[in-house]
N, C-alpha and C positions, 0 to 999 in steps of 0.2 A: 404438361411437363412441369416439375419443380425447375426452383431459383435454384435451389442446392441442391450438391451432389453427395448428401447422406446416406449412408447407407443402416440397413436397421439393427446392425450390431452399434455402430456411433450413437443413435439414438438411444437404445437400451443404456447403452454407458453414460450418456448424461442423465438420464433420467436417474439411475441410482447411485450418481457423485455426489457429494454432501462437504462442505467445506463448512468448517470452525475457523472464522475470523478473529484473530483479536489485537487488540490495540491498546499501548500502554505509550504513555504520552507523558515527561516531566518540560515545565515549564521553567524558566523562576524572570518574575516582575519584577526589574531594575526602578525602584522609584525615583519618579521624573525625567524617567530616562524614556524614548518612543520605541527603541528594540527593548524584543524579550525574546532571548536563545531558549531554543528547545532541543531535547533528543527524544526519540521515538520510536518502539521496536513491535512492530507486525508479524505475525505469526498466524500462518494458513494449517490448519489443520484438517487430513484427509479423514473422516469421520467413518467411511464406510473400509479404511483399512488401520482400524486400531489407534485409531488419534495418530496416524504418521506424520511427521510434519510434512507437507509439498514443501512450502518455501519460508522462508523468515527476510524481511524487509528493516535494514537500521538506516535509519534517517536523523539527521542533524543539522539545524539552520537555526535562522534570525523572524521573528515576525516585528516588522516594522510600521510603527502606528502611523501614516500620514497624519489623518485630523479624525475629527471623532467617528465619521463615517467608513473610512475608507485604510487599510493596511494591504500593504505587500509583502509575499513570504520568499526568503530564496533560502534552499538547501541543497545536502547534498546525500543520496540514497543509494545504499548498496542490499541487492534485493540475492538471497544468496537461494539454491535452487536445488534440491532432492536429486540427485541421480537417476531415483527409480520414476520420477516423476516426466512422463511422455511429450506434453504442451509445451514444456521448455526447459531446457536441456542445457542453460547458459546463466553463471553468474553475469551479473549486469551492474554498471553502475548510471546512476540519474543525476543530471542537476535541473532542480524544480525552482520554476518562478511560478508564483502564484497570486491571484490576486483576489481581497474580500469588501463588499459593501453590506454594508451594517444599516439599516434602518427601526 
């Protein structure tokens, strides 16, 4: 017996989905300053219908430097979502806390 409950049309359909990611990212570095605001615009593209977009993702926050090793990110994401697109069917918005160690 399967874990999942697929059936072999679902599997056909992931097998020939194909997404184009992309990612455009502005920064700008406050000198001597530990934040540095960013904005950020994501864009999924369905590849296997014509470059449609699924969804597009804008994001806007702070990365803030602790010490040389260590920063925290907090923003705020509004992921906006295709109609014709089935997995999900809802604008959404995010607040992202994030954290990075640097070695």
């Amino acid at each position: 017996a399967s874990l999942y409950n697929y059936t072999e049309a679902d599997v056909r359909l992931s097998e020939s989905y194909h997404t184009l990611r992309s990612l455009l990212t502005v920064e700008y570095d406050i000198n001597g300053c530990p934040l540095t605001p960013f904005v950020s615009v994501e864009v999924f593209n369905n590849m296997s219908n014509q470059f449609n977009f699924d969804k597009t993702r804008y994001s806007a926050g702070i990365d803030w430097k602790v010490n040389k090793s260590n920063s925290i990110e907090l923003s705020y994401m509004y992921q906006d979502v295709n109609a014709e697109n089935d997995d999900e069917d809802v604008n959404s918005h995010f607040i992202c806390v994030g954290y990075k160690y640097s070695f």
